[in-house]
C-alpha positions as CSV (number, residue, x, y, z in Angstrom):
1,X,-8.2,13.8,20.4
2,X,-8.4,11.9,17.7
3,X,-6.6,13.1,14.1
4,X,-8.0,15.5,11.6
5,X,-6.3,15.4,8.5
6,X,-4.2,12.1,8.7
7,X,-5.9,8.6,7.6
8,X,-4.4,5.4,7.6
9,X,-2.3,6.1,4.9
10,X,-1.4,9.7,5.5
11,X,-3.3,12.9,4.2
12,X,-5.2,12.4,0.7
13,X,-7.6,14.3,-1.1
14,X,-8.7,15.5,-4.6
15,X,-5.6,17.5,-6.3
16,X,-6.8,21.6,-6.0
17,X,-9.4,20.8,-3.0
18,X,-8.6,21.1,0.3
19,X,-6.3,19.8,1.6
20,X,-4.2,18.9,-1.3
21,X,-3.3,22.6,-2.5
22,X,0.0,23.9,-2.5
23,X,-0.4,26.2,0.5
24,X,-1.5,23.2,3.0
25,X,1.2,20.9,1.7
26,X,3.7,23.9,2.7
27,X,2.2,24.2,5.8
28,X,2.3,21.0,6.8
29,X,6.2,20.2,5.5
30,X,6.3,23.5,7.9
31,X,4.5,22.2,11.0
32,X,6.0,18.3,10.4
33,X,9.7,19.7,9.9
34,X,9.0,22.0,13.4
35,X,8.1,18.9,15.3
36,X,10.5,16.6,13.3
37,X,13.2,19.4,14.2
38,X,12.3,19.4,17.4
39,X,13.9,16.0,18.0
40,X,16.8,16.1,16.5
41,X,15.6,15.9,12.5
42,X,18.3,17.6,10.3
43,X,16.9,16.2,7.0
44,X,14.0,14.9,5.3
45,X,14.0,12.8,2.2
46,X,11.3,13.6,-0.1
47,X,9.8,10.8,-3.0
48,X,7.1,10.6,-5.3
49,X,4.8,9.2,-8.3
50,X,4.6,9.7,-11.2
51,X,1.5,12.4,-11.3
52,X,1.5,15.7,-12.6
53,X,0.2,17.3,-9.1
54,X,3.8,15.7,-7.2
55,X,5.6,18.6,-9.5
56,X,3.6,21.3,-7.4
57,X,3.6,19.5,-4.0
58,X,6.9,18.4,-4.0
59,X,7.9,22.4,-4.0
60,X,5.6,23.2,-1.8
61,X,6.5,20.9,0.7
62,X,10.3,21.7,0.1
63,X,9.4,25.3,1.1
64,X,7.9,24.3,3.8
65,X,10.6,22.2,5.6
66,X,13.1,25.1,4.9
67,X,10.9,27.3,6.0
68,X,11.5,24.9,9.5
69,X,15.3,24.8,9.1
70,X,15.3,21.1,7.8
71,X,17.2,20.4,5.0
72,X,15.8,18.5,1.7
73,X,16.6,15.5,-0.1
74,X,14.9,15.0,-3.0
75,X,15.0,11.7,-5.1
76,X,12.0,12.2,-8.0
77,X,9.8,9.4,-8.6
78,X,10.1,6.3,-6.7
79,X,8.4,3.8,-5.1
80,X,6.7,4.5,-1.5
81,X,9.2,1.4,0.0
82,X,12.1,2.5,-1.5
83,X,11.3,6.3,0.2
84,X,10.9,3.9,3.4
85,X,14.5,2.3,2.5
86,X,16.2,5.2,1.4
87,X,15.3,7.5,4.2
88,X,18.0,4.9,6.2
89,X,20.7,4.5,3.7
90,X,20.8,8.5,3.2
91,X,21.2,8.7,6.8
92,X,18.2,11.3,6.3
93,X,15.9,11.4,9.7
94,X,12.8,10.8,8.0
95,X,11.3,10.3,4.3
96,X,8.0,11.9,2.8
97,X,6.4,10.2,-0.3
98,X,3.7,12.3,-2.3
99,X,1.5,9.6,-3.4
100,X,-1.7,8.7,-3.5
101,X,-1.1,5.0,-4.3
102,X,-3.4,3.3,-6.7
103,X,-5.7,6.4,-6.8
104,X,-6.1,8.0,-9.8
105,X,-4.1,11.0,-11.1
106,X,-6.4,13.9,-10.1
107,X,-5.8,12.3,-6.1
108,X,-2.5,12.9,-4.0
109,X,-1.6,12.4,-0.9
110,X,1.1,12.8,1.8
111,X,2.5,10.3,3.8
112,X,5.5,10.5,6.6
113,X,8.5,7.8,7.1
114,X,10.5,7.4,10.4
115,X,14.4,7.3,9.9
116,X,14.0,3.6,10.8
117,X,11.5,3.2,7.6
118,X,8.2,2.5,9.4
119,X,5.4,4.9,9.4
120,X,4.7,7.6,11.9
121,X,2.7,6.7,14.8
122,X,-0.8,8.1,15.8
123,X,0.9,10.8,18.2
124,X,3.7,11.7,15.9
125,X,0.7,13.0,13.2
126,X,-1.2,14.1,16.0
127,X,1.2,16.6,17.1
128,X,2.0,17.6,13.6
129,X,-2.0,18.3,13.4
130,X,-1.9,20.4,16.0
131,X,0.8,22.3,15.0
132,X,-0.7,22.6,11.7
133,X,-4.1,24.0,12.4
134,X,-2.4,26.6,14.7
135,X,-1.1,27.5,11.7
136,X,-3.5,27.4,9.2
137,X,-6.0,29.5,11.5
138,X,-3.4,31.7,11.6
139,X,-2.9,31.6,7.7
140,X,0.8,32.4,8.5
141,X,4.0,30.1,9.3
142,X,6.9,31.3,11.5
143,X,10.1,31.0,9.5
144,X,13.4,30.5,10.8
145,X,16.4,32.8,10.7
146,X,17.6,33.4,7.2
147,X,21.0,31.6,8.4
148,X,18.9,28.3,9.4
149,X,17.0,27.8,6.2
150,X,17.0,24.2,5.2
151,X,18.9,23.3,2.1
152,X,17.9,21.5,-0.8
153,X,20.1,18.9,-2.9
154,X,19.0,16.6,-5.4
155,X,20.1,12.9,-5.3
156,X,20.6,10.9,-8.5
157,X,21.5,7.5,-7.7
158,X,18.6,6.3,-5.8
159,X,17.2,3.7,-8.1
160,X,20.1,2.1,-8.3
161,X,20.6,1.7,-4.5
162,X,17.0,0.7,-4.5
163,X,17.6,-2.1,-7.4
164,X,19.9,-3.4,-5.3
165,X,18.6,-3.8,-2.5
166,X,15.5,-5.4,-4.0
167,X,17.6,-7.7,-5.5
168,X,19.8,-8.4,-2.3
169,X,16.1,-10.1,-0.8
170,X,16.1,-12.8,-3.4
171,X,19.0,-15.8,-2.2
172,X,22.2,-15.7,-4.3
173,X,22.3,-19.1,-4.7
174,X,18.9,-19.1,-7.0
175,X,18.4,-17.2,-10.3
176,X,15.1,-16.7,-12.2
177,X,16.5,-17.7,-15.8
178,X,14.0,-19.5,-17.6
179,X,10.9,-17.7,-16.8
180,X,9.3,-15.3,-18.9
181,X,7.4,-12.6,-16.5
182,X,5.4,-9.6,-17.4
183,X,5.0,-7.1,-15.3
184,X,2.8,-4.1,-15.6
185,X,4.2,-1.0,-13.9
186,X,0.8,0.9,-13.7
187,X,2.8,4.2,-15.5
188,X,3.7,4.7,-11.6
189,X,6.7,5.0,-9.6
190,X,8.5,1.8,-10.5
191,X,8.4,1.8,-14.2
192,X,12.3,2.6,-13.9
193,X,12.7,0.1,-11.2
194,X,11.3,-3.2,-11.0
195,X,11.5,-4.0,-15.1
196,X,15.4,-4.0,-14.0
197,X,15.4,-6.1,-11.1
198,X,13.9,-8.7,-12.6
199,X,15.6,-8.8,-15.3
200,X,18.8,-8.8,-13.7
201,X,18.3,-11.6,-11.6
202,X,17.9,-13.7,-14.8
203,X,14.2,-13.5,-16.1
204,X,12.8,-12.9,-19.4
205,X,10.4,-9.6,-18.8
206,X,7.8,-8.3,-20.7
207,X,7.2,-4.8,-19.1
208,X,4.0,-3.2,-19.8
209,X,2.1,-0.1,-18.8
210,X,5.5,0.9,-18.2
211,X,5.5,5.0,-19.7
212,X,4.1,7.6,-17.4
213,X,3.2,10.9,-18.8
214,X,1.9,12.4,-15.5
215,X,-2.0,11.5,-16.1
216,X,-1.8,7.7,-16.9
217,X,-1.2,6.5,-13.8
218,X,-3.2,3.3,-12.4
219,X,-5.3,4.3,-15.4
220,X,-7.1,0.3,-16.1
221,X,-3.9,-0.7,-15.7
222,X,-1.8,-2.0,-12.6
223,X,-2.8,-4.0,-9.0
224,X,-5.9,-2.6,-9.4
225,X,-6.9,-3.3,-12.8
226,X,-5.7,-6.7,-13.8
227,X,-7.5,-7.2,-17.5
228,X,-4.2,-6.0,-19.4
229,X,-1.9,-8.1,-17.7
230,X,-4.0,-11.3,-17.8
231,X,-4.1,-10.5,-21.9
232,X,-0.3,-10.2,-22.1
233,X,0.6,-13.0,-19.8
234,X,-1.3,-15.3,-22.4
235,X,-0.2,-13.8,-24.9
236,X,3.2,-14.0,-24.5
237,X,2.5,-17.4,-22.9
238,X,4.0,-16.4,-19.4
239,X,5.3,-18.1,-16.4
240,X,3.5,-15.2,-14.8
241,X,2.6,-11.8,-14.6
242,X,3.4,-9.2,-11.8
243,X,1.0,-6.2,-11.5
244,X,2.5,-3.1,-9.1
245,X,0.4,-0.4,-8.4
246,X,1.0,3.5,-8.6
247,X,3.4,3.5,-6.2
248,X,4.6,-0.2,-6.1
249,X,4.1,-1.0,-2.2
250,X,1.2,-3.3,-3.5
251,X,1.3,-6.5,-6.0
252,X,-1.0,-8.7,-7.8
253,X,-0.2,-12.0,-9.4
254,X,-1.6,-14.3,-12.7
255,X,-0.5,-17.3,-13.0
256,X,0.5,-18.5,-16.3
257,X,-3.5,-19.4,-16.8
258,X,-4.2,-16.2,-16.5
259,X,-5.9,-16.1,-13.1
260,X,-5.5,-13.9,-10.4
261,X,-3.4,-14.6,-7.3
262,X,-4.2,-11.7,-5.1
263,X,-2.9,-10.7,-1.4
264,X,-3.9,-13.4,0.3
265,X,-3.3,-16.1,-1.8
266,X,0.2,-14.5,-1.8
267,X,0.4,-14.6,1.7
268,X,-0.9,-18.7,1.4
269,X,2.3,-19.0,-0.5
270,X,4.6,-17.7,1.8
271,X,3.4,-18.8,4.5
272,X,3.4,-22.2,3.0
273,X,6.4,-22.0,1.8
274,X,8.2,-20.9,5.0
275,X,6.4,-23.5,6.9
276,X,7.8,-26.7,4.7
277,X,11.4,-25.6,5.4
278,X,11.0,-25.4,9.0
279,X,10.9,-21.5,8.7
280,X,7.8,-20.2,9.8
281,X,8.4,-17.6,12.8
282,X,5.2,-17.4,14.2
283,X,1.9,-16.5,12.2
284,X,0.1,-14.2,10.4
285,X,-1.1,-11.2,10.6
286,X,-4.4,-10.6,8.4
287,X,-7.1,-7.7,8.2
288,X,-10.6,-7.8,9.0
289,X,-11.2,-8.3,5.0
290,X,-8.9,-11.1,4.6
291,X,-10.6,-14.3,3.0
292,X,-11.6,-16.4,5.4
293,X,-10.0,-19.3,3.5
294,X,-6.7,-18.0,4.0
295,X,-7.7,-18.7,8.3
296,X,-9.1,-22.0,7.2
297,X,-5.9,-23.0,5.2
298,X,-3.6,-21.9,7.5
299,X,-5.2,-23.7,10.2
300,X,-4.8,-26.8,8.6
301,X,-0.7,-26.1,9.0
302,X,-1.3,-25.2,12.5
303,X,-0.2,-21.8,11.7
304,X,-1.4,-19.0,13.8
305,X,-3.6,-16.1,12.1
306,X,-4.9,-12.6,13.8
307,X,-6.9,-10.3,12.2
308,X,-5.5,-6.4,12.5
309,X,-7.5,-3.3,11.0
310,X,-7.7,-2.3,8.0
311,X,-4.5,-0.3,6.7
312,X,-0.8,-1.8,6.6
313,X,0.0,0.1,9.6
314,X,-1.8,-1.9,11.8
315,X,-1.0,-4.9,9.6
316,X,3.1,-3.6,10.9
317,X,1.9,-3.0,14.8
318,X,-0.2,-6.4,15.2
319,X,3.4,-8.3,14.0
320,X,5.8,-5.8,16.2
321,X,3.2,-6.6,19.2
322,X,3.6,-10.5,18.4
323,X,7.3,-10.8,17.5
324,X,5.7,-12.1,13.4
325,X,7.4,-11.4,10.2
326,X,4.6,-11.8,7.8
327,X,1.5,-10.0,7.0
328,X,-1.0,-8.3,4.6
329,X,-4.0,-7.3,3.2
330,X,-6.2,-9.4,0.1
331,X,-5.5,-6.2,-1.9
332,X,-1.6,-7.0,-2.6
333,X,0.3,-5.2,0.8
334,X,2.1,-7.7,1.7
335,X,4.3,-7.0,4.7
336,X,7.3,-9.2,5.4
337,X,9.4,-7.6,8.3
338,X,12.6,-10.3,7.6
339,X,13.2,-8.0,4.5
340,X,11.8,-4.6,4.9
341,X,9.8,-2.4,7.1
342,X,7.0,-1.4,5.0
343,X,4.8,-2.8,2.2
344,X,7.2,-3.6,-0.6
345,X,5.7,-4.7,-4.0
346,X,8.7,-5.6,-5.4
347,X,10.3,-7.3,-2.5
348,X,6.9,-9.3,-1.9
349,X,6.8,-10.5,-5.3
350,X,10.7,-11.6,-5.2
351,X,9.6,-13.8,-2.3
352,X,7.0,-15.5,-4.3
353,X,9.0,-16.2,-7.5
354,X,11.8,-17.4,-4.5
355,X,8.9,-20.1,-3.7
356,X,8.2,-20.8,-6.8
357,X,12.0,-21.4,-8.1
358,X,12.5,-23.5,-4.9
359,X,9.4,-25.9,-5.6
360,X,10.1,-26.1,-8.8
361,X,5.9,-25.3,-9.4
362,X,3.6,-23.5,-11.1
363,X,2.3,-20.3,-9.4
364,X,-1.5,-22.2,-9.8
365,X,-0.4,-25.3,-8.4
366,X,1.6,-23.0,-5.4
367,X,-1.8,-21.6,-4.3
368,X,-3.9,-24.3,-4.6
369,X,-3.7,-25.5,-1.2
370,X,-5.8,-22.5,-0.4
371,X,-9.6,-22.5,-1.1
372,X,-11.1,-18.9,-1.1
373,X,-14.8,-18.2,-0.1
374,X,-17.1,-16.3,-2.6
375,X,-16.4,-12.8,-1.2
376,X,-18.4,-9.5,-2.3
377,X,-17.0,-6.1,-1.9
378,X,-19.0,-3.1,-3.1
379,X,-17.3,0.4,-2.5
380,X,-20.3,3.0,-2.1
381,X,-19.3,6.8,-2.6
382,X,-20.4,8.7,-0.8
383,X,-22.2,11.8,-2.2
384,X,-22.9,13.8,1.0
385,X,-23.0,13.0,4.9
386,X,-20.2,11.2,6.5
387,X,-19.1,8.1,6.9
388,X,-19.9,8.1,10.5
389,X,-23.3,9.3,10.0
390,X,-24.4,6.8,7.7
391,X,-22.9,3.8,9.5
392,X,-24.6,5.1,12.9
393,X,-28.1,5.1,10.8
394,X,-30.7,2.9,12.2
395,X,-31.6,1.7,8.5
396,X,-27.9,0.6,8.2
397,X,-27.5,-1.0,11.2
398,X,-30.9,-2.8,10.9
399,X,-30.0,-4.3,7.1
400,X,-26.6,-5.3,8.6
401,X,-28.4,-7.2,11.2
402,X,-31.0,-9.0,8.3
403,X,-28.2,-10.1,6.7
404,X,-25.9,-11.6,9.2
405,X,-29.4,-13.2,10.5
406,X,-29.6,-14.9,6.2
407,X,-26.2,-15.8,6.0
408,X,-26.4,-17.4,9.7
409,X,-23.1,-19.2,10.9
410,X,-21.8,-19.5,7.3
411,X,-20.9,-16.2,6.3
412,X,-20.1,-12.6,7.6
413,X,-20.6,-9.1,7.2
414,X,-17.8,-6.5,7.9
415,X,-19.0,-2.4,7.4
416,X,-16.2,0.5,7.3
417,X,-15.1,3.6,6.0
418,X,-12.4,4.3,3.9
419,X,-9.3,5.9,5.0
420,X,-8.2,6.9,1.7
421,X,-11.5,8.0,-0.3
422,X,-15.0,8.9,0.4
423,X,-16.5,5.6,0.4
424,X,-18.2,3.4,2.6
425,X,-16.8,-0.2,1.8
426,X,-19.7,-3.3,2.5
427,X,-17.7,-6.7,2.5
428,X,-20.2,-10.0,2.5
429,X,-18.2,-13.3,2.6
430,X,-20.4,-16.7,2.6
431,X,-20.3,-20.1,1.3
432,X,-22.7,-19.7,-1.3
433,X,-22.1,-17.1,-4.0
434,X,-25.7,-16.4,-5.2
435,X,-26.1,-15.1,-1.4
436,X,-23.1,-13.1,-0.7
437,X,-23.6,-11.4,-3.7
438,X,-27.5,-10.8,-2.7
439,X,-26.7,-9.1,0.5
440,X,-23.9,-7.5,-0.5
441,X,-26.4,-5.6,-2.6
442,X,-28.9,-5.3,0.2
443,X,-26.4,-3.6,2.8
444,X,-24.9,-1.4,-0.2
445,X,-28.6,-0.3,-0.9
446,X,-29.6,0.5,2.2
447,X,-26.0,3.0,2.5
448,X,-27.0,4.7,-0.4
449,X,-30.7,5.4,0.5
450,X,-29.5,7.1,3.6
């Protein structure tokens, strides 16, 4: 039985369309708390972004884990990792984060955290599923005893647990004084939090996009929207810039050039780095859209590389399955299991700006050992139909075929569905530009004739 409401980064949707209303997100904090009870969960801490609609889901949600006799943490607006974090140093049993990432604000989401900080697995959500459309054909929830109504308290000091530990990830021994970083906080969860961790580990910040108002969020600003941070980090003539997105478990770099060093050059850099002190455990874990000069580079450093699914949880279960520490995704979710269990922005970029202290470089001249192929991604929404449908269309299937037969043995052609959004995402990756880009087109053409 495969899962209904739960994609690879929980449950998502359009704020006010099913199934992001208040009255599902009660339900489900209802049916989660029942099966989270049911093992011995006392608590749940709750996190979120910095969007208007986290207000509304927030309470829903609370209701609906009282309604299930689990108590409530709540810590306000803070980053998905430090949910993951938290959830552990709160001794609650498991964290929720009411996020939808680097969406923008009129999209939320719902995502669950183990007490151990790592996701839930496929049959964790699945039994929550099942429990919730019980209930939601029912349109009624069962609600415990008055007496065994969850509580609710409110904790305050959160973000400056979560400062520290960031900061307990970069060595003691090394400071960052004497570089001048921006770093553009998308108006999301970390605004509050990673301006201060840089700064106190020495570094002159410039923090940007840095002012949420509830509707601003990722809005052309952020890891997914680069242009404002490459304009400050030469005008401020920067080391650096860090971009976060909505809710900081992704980064993007610039280097003081103002070019960008996305997710897999980042992961070049670590891997890199690790490897030249005698560090590297193992390999790296990739995606099927990782460049495939990151393969090619880390190749040359006879350093393993796999290629999970898309979606950091599989990024995490590929490196639990092969005893790794380091993984990721070219979009900035950088996993590194030696110093937390999820996707941590902040804690990814601290292990970059560790490199670059110890080397004494540039960011540039850090990721130069790493050539990247022209790569074309084209993100088709989709209008009606689904995602399944199309890609199982003959004309779809036929164009993918023409173009892997044009790009021959130098390129390749990867076809999925989004997890997060209605899109069907066509990736082209060849040595020659002019021609990804060409059939990037061609495939993206023939999705949106179907």
């Amino acid at each position: 039985m495969s899962r209904k409401y739960f994609g690879t980064d929980g449950v998502r949707g359009k704020v006010g369309t099913f199934p992001i209303t208040p009255d599902f997100a009660m339900k489900l904090g209802w049916a989660a708390g029942t099966v989270l009870a049911s093992t011995g969960t006392k608590e749940v801490l709750i996190g979120k972004d910095t969007r208007i609609s986290g207000y509304m889901l927030e309470s829903a949600m609370e209701a609906g884990f009282s309604a299930a006799g689990v108590n409530v943490a709540l810590i306000g607006p803070m980053p998905t990792p430090a949910v993951a974090y938290l959830a552990s140093t709160f001794r609650a049993d498991a964290g929720v984060v009411i996020s939808a990432s680097h969406n923008p604000f009129y999209d939320n989401g719902i995502k669950f955290f183990s007490n151990t900080g790592t996701k839930l697995n496929d049959a964790q959500e699945l039994e929550i599923e099942v429990l919730l459309e019980q209930t939601l054909e029912q349109n009624a929830l069962q609600c415990v005893a008055s007496e065994k109504l969850g509580k609710v308290r409110r904790i305050d000091d959160a973000a400056g647990r979560y400062i520290e530990f960031c900061k307990g990830t970069f060595p003691n021994h090394l400071s960052l004084a004497g570089l001048k970083i921006v770093v553009d906080c998308a108006h999301g969860a970390a605004y509050h939090i990673a301006p201060n961790v840089y700064r106190e580990l020495g570094a002159e910040v410039i923090s940007i996009n840095d002012k949420p108002n509830g509707v601003n969020i990722n809005e052309y600003c952020g890891a997914t929207h680069l242009d404002s941070l490459q304009s400050a980090v030469m005008i401020h003539e920067a080391d650096l810039g860090i971009a976060l997105d909505g809710d900081a478990d992704r980064v993007m770099f610039v280097d003081h050039n103002g070019h960008v060093v996305d997710g897999d050059e980042i992961l070049f850099i670590l891997a890199q780095a690790a490897y030249q002190k005698g560090e590297m455990q193992g390999g790296v874990v990739g995606t099927l859209m990782s460049n495939l000069g990151l393969e090619l580079a880390l190749k040359g450093m006879d350093i393993p590389f796999v290629r999970a699914k898309v979606g950091d949880r599989y990024v995490v279960e590929q490196l639990k399955e092969t005893g790794w520490k380091l993984g990721g995704e070219g979009s900035g979710h950088i996993l590194s299991l030696k110093h937390a269990s999820t996707g941590d922005g902040i804690v990814a970029s601290l292990q970059v700006l560790k490199a670059v202290v110890e080397s004494g470089k540039r960011l540039a001249e850090l990721k130069a050992g790493m050539t990247k192929l022209p790569q074309v991604l084209i993100n088709v929404r989709l209008t009606s139909g689904s995602a399944d449908s199309i890609l199982s269309k003959d004309s779809v299937k036929q164009a993918v075929i023409t173009a892997e037969e044009v790009l021959g043995n130098q390129g390749r052609v990867l076809l999925r569905k989004s997890g997060t959004e209605p899109l069907i995402r066509v990736m082209v990756e060849s040595t020659d530009i002019r021609l990804t880009q060409q059939q990037a087109e061609y495939i993206a053409q023939a999705v949106k004739a179907t």
